[in-house]
FIKOL-647585 format. One record per residue: x, y, z of N, C-alpha, C, O in turn. Coordinates in steps of 0.001 Angstrom, whole numbers, padded with zeros to 6 digits, always signed. Last residue first. Layout:
! residues N
XYZXYZXYZXYZ ...
END
This chain:
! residues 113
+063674+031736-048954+063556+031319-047890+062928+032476-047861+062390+032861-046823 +064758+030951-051777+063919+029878-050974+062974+030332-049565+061994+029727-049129 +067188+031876-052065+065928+032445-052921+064466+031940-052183+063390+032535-052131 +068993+030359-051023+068788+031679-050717+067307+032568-050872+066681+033406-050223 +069893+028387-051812+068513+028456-052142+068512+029240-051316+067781+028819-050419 +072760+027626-053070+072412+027967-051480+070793+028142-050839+070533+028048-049639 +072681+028060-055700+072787+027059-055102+072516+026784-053694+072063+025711-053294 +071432+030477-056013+070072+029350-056400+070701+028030-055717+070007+027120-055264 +073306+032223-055341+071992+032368-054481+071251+031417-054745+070325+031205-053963 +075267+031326-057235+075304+031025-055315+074236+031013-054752+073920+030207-053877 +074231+032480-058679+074160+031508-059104+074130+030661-057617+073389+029813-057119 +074638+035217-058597+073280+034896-058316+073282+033435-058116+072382+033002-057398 +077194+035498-058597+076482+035752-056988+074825+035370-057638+073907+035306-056821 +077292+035337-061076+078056+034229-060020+077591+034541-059335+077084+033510-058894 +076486+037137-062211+075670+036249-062847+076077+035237-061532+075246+034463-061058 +077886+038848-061042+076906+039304-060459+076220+037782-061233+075274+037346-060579 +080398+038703-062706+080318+038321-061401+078782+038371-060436+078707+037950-059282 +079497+039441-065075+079933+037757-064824+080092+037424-063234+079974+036339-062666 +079078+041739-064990+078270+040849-065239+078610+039804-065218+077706+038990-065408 +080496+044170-063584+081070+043224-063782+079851+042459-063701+079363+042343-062577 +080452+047290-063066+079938+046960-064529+080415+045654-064813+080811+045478-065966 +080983+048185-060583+082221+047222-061584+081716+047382-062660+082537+047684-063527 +078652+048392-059853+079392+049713-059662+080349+049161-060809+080410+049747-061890 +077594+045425-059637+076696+046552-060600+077921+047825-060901+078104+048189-062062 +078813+044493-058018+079318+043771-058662+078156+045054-059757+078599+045169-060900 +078082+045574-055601+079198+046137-055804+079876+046026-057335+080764+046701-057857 +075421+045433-055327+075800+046295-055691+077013+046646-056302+077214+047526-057140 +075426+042698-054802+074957+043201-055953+075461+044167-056183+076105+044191-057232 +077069+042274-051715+077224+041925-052992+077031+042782-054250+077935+043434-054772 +074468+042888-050054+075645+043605-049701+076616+043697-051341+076830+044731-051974 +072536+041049-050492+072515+042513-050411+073487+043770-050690+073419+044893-051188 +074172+038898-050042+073493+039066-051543+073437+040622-051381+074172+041367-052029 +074076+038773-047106+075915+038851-048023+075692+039318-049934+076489+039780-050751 +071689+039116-046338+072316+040175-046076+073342+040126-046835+073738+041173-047348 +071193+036507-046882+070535+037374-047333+071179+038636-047121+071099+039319-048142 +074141+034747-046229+072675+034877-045601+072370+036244-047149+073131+036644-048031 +076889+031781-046840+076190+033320-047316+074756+033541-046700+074087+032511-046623 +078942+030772-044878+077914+030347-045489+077120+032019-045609+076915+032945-044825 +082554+030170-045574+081116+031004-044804+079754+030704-045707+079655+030477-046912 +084642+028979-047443+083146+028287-047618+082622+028796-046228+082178+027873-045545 +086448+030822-047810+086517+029869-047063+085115+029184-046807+084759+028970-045648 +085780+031606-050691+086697+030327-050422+086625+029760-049305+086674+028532-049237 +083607+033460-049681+083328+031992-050511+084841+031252-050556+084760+030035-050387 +085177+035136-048840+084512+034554-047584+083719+033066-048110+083374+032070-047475 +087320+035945-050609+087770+035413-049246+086537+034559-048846+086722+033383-048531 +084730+037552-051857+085706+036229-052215+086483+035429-051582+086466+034229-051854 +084458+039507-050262+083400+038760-050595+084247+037308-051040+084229+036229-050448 +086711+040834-050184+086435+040076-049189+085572+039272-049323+085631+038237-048660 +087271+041713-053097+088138+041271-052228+087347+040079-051388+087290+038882-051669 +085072+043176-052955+085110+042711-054021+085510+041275-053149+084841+040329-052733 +085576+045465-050849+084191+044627-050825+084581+043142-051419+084498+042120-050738 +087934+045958-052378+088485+045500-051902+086795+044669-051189+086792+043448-051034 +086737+047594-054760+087367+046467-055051+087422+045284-053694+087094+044103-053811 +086029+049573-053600+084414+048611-054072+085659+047547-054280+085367+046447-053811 +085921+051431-051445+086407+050429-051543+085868+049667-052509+085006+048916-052053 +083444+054121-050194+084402+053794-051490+085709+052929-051833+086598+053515-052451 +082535+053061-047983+083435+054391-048048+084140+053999-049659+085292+053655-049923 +080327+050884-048740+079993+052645-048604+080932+053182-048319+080589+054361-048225 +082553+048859-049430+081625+049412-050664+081150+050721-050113+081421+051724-050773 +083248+047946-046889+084147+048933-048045+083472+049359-049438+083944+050102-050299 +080802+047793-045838+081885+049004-045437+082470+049156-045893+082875+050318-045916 +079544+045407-046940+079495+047005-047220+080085+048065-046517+079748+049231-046719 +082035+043885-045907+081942+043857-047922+080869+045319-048121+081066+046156-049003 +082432+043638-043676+083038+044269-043966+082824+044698-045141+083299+045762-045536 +079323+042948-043061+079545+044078-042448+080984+044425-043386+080877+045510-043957 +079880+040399-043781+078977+041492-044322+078888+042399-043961+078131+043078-044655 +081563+039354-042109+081799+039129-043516+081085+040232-044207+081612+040904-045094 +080178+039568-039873+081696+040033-039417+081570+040474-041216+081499+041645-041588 +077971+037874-040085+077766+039194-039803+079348+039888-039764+079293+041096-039533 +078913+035390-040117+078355+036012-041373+078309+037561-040957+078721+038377-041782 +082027+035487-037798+080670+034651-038644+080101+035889-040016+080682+036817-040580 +085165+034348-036869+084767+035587-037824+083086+034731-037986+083014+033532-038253 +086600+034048-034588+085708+033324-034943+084493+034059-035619+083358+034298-035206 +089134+035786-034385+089342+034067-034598+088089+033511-034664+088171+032293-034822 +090258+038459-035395+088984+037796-035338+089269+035805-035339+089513+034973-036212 +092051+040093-036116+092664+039329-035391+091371+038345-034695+091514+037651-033688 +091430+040907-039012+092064+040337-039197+092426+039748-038279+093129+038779-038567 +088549+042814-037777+088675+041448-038672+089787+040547-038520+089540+039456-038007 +090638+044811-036905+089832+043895-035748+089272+042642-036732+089593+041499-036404 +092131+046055-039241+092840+045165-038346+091760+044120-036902+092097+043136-036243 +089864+046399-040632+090151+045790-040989+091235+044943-040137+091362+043719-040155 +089453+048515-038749+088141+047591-038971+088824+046777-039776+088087+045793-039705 +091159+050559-039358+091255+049841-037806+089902+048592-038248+089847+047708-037393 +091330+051043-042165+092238+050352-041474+091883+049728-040357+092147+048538-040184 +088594+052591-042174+088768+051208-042894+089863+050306-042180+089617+049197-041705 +086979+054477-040959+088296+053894-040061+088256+052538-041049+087862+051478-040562 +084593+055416-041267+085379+055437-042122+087144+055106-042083+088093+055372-042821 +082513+055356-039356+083172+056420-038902+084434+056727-040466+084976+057804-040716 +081322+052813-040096+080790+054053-040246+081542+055083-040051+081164+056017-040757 +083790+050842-039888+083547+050992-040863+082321+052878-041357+082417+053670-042295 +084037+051190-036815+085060+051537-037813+084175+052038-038889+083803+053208-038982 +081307+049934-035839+081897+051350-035590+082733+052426-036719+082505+053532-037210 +081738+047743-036995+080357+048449-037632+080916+049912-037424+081022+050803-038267 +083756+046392-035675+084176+046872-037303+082828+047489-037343+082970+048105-038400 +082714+046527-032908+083662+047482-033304+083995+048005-034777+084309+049128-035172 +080140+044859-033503+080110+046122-033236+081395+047275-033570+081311+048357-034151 +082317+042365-033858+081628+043463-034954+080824+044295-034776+080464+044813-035833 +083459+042761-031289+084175+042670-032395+083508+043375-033708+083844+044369-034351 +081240+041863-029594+082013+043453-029268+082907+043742-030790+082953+044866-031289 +080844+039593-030663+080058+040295-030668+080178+041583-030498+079463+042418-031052 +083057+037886-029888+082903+038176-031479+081552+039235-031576+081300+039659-032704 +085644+038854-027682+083800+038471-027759+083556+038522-029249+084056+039518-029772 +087930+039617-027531+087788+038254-027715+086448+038074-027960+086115+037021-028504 +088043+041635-026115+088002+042417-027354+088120+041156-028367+088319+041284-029575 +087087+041557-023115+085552+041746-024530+086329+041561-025773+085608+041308-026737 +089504+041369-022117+088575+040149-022400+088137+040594-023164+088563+040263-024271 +091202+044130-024172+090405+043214-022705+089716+042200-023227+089363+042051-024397 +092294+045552-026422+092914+044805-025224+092475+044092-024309+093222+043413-023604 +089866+046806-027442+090602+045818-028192+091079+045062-027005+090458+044090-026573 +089166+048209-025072+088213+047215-025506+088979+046314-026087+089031+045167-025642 +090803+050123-025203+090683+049132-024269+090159+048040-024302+090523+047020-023717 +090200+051091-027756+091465+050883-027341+091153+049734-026222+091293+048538-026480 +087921+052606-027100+087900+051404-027907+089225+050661-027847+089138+049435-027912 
END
């Protein structure tokens, strides 16, 4: 994987989040977080992949974290980013935030589709 980082592919956004899927299952938070961070054309699947990888190795804050990153930078949320979400905002016992991810979901009509 090493190499990978280093070569053409490690520019493919598709080898990229295969790699954070890798990380994140194996529990390599760091290295999945450093292939995010040198990601220049991060999409929804990069975003959701990281928010439950740090929610299934026990990150819930930092899920938290990224989820929020990915609404500032106005990514556009899919069905999978709700999925990913709820839970984390349930583990928190944080009802104001889960009232906000729903609210996204009616503005985005998520619900719709």
């Amino acid at each position: 994987h090493g190499r990978v980082l280093r070569s053409l592919f490690g520019t493919d956004k598709y080898v990229q989040n295969a790699l954070l899927a890798m990380y994140m299952s194996f529990g390599r938070i760091e290295m999945a977080r450093k292939v995010f961070d040198v990601m220049k054309n991060r999409d929804v699947i990069s975003w959701n992949t990281m928010i439950s990888g740090y929610y299934r190795n026990g990150y819930v804050s930092d899920a938290l974290m990224i989820f929020d990153l990915m609404v500032d930078e106005s990514v556009d949320l899919d069905h999978a980013t709700i999925v990913s979400v709820l839970p984390v905002c349930g583990h928190l016992k944080d009802l104001e935030m889960g009232r906000n991810v729903h609210k996204l979901l009616e503005e985005k009509r998520l619900g719709d589709r």
